[in-house]
N, C-alpha and C positions, 0 to 999 in steps of 0.2 A: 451540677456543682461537683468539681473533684475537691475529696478529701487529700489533706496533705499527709502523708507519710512519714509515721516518725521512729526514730531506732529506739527498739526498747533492749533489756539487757535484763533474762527472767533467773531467779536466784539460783539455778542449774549454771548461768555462765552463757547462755544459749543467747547469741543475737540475730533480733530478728528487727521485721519492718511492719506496723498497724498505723490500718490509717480509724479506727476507732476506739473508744474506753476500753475493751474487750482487754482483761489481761493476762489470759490464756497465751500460752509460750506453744507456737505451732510444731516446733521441733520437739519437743516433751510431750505433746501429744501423740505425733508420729511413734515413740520410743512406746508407749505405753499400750498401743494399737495390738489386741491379739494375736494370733498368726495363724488362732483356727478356730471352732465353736463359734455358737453365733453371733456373739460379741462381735466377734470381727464383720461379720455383715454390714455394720454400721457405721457411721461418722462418729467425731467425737461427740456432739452434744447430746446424740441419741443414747450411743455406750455410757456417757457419764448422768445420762437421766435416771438409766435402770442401773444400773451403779448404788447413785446416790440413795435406791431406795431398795439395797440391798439383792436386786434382781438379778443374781451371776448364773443361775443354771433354768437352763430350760422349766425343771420342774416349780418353780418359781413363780415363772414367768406365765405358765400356767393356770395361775390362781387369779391372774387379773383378768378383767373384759378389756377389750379395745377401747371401748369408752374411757374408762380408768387409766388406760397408758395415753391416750391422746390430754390427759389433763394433768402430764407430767412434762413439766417446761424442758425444752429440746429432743421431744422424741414429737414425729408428726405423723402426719398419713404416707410418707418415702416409706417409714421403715415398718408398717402395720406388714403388709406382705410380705416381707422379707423374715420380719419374727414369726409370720404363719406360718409362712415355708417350713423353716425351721422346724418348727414344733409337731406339722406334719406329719414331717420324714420320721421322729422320733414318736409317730403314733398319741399324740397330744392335742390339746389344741383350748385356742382364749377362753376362760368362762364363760358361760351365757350372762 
């Protein structure tokens, strides 16, 4: 079954094309995408999961287990590795 495509217009002035509810403006997200740190490692709904739950710096991010961020709506098992990585390099790493 294709979805039909509809033009939305997000209160930024930005149009774009969804073919779902979803009303996330993909061009606002683009603009808002870091340019380094590991935020940027991620998709939007990954970045806006630990976002929303105040998660902006490694040492943070830190404090939780995997368990814990896989039960945070749009962060999955893509970006578990990619926040280890991360946390790693800067001698860190998920709680037990």
């Amino acid at each position: 079954m294709t979805r039909i495509k509809t033009k939305r217009t997000c209160t930024n002035g930005h149009s774009f094309y969804k073919s779902t509810d979803c009303p996330t403006c993909p061009i606002c997200e683009k603009e808002k995408k870091p340019k380094d740190g590991f935020l940027a490692l991620l998709g939007s709904p990954a970045r806006n999961a630990l976002l929303t739950h105040g998660i902006d710096q490694l040492e943070k991010l830190a404090q939780y287990s995997e368990k814990d961020l896989l039960k945070l709506h749009g962060l999955g098992k893509t970006s578990l590795p990619l926040l280890g990585q991360a946390l790693m390099e800067k001698g860190l790493k998920f709680k037990e």
